[in-house]
C-alpha distance (Angstrom), angle and dihedral (degrees) to the residues before:
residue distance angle dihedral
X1 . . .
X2 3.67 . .
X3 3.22 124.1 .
X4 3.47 108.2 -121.1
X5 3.50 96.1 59.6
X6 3.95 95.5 46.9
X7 3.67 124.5 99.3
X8 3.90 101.9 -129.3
X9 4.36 107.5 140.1
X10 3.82 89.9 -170.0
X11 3.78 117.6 180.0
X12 3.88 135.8 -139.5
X13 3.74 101.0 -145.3
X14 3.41 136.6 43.7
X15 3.68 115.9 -95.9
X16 3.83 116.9 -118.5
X17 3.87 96.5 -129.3
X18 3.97 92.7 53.1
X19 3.69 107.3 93.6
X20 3.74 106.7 169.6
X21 3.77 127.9 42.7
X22 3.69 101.8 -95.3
X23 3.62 96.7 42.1
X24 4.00 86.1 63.0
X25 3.77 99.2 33.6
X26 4.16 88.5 55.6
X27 3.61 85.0 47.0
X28 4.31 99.8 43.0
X29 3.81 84.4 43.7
X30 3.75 104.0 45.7
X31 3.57 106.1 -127.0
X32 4.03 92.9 129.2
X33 3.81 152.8 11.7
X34 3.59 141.1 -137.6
X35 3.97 114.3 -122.6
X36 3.70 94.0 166.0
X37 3.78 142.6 -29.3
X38 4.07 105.8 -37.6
X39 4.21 94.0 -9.6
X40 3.82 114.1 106.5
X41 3.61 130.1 -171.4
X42 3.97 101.5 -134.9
X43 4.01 100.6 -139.6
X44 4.25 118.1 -166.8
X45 3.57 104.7 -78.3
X46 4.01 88.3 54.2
X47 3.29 98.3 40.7
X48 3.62 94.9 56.9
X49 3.96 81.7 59.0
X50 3.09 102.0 48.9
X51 3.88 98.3 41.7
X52 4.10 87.6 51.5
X53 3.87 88.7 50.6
X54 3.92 94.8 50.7
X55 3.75 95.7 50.3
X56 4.16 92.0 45.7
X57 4.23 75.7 50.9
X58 3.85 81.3 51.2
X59 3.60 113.6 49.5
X60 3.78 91.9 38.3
X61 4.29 86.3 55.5
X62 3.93 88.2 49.2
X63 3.65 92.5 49.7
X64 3.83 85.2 51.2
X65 3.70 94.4 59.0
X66 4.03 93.7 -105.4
X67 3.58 110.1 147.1
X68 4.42 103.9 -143.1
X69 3.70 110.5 -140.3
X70 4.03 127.7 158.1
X71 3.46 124.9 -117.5
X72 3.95 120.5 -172.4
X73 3.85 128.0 -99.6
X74 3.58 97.8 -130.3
X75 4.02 115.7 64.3
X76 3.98 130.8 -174.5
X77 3.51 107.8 -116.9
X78 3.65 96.1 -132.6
X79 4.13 90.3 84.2
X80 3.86 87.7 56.3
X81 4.11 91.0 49.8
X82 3.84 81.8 59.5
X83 3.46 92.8 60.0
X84 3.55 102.9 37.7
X85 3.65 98.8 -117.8
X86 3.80 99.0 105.7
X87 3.52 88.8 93.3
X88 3.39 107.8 22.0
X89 4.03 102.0 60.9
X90 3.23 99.3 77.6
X91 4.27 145.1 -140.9
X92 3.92 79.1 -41.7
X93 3.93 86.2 88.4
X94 3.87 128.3 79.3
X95 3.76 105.6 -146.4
X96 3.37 123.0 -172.4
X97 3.57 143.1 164.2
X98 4.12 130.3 -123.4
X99 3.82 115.5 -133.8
X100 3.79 95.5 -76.6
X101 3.29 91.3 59.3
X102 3.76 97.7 -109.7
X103 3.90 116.0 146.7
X104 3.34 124.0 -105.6
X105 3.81 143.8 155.2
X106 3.91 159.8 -168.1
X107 3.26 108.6 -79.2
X108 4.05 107.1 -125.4
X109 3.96 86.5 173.3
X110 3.71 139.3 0.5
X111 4.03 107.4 -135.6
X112 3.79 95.8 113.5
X113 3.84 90.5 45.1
X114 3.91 104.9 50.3
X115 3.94 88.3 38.2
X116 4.15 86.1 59.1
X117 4.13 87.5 40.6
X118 4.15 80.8 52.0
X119 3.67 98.7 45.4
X120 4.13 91.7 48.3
X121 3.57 96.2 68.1
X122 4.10 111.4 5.5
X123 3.76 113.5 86.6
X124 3.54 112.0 140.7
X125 3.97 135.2 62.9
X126 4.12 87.0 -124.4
X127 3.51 81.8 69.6
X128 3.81 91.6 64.6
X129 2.73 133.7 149.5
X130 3.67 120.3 25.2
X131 4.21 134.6 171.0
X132 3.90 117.1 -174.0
X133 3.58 123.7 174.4
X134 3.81 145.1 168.0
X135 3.58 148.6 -157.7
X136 4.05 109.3 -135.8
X137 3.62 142.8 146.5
X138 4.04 116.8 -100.3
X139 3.48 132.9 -168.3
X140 3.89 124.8 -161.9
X141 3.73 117.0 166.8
X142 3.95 111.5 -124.2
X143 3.34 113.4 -151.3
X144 4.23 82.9 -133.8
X145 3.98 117.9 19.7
X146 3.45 116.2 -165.6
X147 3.92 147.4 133.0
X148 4.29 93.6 73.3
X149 3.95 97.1 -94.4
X150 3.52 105.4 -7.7
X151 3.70 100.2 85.9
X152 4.01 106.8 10.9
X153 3.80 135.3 137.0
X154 3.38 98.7 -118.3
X155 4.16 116.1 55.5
X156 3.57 139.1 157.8
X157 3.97 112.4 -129.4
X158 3.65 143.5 174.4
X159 3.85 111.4 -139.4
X160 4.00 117.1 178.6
X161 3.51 124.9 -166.5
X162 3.80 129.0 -155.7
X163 3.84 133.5 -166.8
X164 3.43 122.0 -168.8
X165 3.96 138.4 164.3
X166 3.44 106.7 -117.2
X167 3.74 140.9 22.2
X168 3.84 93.0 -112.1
X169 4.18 84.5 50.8
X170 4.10 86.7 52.6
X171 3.60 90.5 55.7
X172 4.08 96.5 50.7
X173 3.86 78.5 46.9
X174 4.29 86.7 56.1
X175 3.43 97.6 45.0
X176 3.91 95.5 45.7
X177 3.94 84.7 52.1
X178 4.30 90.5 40.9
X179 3.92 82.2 58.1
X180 3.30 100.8 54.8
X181 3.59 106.4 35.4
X182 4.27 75.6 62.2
X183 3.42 94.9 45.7
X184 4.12 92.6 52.7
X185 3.74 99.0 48.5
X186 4.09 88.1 51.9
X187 3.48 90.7 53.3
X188 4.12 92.9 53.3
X189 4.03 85.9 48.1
X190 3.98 101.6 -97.5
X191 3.56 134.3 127.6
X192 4.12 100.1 -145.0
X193 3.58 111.2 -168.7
X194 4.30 110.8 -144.6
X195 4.08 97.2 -138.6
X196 4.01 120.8 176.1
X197 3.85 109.3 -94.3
X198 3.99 141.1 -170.7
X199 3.89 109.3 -105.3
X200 3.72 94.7 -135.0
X201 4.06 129.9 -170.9
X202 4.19 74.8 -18.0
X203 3.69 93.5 77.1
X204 4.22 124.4 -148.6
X205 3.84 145.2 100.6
X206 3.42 98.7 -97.3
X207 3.61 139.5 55.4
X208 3.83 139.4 138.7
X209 3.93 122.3 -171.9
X210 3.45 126.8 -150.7
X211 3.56 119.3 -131.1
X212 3.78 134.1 176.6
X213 3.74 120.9 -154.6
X214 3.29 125.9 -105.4
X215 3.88 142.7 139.4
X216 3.50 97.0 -128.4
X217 4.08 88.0 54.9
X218 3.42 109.2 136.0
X219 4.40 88.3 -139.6
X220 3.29 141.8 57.1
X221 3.44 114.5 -123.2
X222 4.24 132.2 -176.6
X223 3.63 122.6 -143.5
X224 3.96 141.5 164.3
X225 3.82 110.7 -97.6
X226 3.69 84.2 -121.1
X227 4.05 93.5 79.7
X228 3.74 83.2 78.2
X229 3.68 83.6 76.7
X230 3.51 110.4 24.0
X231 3.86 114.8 133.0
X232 4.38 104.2 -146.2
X233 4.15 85.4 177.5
X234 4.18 101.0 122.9
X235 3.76 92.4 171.8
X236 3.64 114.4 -178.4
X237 3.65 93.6 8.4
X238 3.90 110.0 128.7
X239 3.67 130.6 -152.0
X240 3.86 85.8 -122.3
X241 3.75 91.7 62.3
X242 4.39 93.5 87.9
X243 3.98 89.1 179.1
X244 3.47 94.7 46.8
X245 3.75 91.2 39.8
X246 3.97 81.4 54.4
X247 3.25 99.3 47.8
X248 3.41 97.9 53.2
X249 3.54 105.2 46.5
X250 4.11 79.5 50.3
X251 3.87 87.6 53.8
X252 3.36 97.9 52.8
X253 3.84 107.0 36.3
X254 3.52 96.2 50.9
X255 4.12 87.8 72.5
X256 3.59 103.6 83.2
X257 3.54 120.3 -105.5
X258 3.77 117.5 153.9
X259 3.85 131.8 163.6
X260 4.07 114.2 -135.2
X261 4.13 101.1 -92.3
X262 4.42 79.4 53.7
X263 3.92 99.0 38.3
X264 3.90 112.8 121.6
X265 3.52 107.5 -169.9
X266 3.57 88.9 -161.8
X267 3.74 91.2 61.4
X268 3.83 111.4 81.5
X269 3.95 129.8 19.0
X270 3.89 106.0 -85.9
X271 4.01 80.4 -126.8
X272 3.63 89.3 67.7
X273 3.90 101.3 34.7
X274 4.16 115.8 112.1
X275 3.46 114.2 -158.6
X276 3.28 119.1 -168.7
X277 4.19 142.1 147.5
X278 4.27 111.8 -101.0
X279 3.19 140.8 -160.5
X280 4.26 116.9 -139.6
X281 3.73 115.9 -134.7
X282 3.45 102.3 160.0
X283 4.32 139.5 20.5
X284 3.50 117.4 -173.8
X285 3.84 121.7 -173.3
X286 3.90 142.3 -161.8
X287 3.64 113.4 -161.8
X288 3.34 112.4 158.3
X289 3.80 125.8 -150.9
X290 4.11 91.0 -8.0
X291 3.59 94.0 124.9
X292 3.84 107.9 6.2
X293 4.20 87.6 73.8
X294 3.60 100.5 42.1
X295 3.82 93.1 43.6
X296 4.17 101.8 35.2
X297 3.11 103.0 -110.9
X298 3.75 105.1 153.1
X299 3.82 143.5 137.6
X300 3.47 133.0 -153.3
X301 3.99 115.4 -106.5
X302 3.63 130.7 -138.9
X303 3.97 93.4 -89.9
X304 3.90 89.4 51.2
X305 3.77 97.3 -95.9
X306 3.28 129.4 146.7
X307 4.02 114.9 -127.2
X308 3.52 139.8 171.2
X309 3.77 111.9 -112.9
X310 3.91 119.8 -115.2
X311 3.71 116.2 -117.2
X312 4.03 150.5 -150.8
X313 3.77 140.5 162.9
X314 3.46 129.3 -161.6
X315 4.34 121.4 -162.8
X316 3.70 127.3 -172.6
X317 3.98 111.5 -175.9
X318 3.79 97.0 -126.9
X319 4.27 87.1 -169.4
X320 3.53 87.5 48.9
X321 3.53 100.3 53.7
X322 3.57 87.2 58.9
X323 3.77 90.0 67.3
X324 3.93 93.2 35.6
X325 3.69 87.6 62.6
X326 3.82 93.2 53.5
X327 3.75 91.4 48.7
X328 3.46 84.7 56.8
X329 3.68 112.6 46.8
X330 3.56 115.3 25.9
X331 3.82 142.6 113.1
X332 3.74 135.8 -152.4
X333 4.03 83.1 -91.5
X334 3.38 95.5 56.0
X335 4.03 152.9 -99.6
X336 4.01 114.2 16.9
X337 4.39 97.5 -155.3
X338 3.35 114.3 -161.5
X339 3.62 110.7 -133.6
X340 3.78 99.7 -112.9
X341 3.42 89.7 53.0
X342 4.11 111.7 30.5
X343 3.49 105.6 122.6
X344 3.90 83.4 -125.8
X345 3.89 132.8 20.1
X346 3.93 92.6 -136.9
X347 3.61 153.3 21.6
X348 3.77 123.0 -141.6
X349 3.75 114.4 -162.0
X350 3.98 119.3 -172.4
X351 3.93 108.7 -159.4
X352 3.52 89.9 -155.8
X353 3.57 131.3 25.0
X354 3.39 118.3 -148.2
X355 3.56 99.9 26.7
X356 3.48 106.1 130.6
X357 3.65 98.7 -146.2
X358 3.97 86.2 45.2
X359 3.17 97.6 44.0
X360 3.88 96.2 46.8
X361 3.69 91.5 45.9
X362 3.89 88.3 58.9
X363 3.60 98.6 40.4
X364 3.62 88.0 56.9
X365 3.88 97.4 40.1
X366 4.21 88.5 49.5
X367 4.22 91.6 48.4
X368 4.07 84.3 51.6
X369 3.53 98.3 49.6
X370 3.64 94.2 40.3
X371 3.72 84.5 52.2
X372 3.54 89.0 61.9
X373 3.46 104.0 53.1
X374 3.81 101.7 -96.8
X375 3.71 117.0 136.3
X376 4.16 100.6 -136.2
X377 3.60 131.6 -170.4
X378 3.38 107.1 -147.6
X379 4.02 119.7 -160.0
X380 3.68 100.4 -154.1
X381 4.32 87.9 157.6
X382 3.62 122.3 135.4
X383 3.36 91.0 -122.3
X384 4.00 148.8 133.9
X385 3.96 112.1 -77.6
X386 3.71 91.6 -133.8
X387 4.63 89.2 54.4
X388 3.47 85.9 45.6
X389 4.12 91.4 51.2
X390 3.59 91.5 47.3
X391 3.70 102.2 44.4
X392 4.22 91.3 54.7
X393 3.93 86.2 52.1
X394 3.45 93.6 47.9
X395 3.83 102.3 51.7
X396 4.12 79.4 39.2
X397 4.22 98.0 -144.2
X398 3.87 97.2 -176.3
X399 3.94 98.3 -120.9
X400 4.02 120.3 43.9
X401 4.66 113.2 -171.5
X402 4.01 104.8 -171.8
X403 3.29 118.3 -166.2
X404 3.96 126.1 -177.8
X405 3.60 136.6 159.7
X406 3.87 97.4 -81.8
X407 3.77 96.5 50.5
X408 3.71 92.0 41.3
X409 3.83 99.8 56.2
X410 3.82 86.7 63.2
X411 4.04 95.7 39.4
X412 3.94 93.5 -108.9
X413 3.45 133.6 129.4
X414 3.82 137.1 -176.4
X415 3.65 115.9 -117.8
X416 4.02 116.4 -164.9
X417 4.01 132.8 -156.3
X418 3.58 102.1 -135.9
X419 3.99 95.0 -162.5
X420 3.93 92.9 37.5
X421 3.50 94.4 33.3
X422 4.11 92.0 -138.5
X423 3.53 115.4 150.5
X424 4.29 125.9 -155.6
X425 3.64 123.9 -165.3
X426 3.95 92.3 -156.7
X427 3.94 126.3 147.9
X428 3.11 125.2 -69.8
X429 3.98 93.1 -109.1
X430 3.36 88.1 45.8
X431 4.10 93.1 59.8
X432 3.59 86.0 44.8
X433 4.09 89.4 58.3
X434 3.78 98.6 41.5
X435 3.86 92.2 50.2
X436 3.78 95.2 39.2
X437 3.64 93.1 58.9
């Protein structure tokens, strides 16, 4: 994409309303835009992100088992008198009525709804068991929105839902979906600690969070000093392994890791106690029969009973993460992308435009690359050196190739480590190798 055709309103300053870092570093580096309080327009740049960070949130659900359907945003608020929530959730929900005056709302969450899908066509044990999830917007109305993306009214989530037969069942379900919540945050280049949780409006016995450090994090959280350490890598472990599913759920939970409503002070030696401020990215929940016996959602057993079916849901805040990521790799130049997630794999900075040797050494550089299957920004502005320098750090692409008139007279180039900052003035064929590969 070159840069003079892309839509990408970057700022200079730091906006007033932007109190943490990625609040002002979404803003600076135009990947969104406030409509009103907590609601964002998602412009290019950030919807690159957050479109990269859903399908990693994807692929590592399918390879779970999770079966991805989509349920709609609007839900009649009959299912969540069933339940018992209707009343109970709180000013958090927009209700609303449709023009004959029957009651609707937002959804914030999608229990009641995926339990009635469940119950419609699911009535026997053979049946068993079953995980369905989506990816969908969600709107609950804090009573104070702020931090850009972190805590707005508007999100995009993925919720899965599993139903299962027996308690012992639920729990295989957990640890499948404890696995791969770890196994997605790795792959976007965070370390996401699982720490023992309240279950909330959600309901349930269970429930871990998982929270990434960070000193912006809007939590305290408690954990063993060990976590510094802790290797979450489960390579070659597969979710059809149960005792090594078992095991390492075991392995890791027993390390303390607690967020502030969980914290037992009498739990680990103050010694060995990390506090620190976190960031959640992900809540998962087992509740049990919470809304599978008020709502009828039951299955037939092997001995011809009828039962209600054991539940859990499991939500990582797809927006959020976009933030998270920020919080967590950054400078005081700017976004630090991840490669898996960067909403492209290079920047390509002309010194001077309308040079011709420049500019054909550029053209020629951004066709190969593009050939190659690398997504490149390409900076082809008429613009000063040091804006040009300052914009790629800002928006934080992991790879930056600068060519200018100097470097180009002698086929070289300068190649730059965005997240090391280490810069090589290496031929131009060279750059083209390196990045290619």
């Amino acid at each position: 994409m070159r840069l003079s055709r892309y839509f990408l309103p970057t700022l200079r300053d730091n906006p007033k309303e932007a109190e943490i870092v990625s609040h002002r570093y979404m803003l600076r580096a135009g990947m969104i835009q406030q409509n009103a309080a907590g609601i964002y327009s998602w412009l290019p740049m950030g919807f690159k992100v957050l479109k990269k960070i859903e399908q990693i949130v994807r692929e590592e659900q399918d390879r779970s088992g999770a079966q991805e359907i989509l349920m709609p945003t609007i839900q009649p608020a009959d299912l969540w008198r069933e339940s018992g929530r209707y009343d109970d959730y709180g000013k958090e929900m927009l209700r609303i009525q449709d023009r004959a005056e029957r009651d609707m709302l937002f959804g914030p969450t999608n229990e009641e709804m995926v339990t009635d899908i469940f119950r419609s066509h699911v009535k026997s044990y053979k049946d068993l068991p079953k995980n369905l999830y989506h990816i969908q917007w969600k709107f609950r109305d804090e009573v104070r929105p702020r931090f850009g993306v972190m805590r707005g009214r508007e999100f995009l989530m993925k919720d899965a839902y599993s139903f299962d037969l027996t308690e012992e069942d639920a729990k295989i379900a957990y640890q499948k979906m404890f696995l791969a919540y770890l196994r997605t945050y790795k792959r976007m280049g965070l370390k996401a600690i699982p720490m023992r949780a309240e279950t909330g409006p959600i309901g349930g016995d269970m429930s871990h969070e998982f929270i990434i450090l960070a000193e912006t994090g809007e939590s305290e959280v408690f954990a063993d000093k060990k976590w510094e350490n802790v290797d979450l890598e489960a390579a070659g472990l597969s979710y059809e392994d149960l005792n090594g599913l078992n095991e390492y759920f075991e392995e890791k939970t027993s390390i303390y890791a607690a967020t502030d409503e969980q914290h037992d002070p009498g739990a680990i030696a103050e010694d060995q106690l990390m506090t620190a401020r976190g960031i959640e990215v992900g809540h998962i929940f087992n509740f049990g029969t919470k809304y599978s016996k008020p709502m009828g959602a039951t299955v037939q057993n092997k001995d011809g009973d009828v039962v209600p079916v054991e539940m859990g849901s499991y939500g990582i805040g797809v927006s959020r993460l976009v933030g998270g990521i920020i919080e967590a790799s950054h400078d005081g130049d700017g976004i630090i992308w991840p490669e898996e997630v960067a909403p492209f794999d290079i920047g390509l900075i002309n010194l001077k435009a309308g040079d011709q040797a420049c500019d054909g050494a550029c053209e020629k550089l951004y066709a190969d690359l593009s050939a190659q299957g690398k997504d490149v920004l390409y900076d082809d502005r008429d613009a000063r050196a040091g804006e040009k320098f300052a914009n790629m750090d800002l928006i934080g692409l992991p790879w930056q190739v600068t060519i200018g008139p100097k470097g180009v007279a002698n086929g070289m180039a300068e190649v730059k480590n965005r997240k090391t900052g280490e810069k090589h003035e290496i031929s131009i064929e060279s750059a083209m190798e390196k990045l290619a590969a």
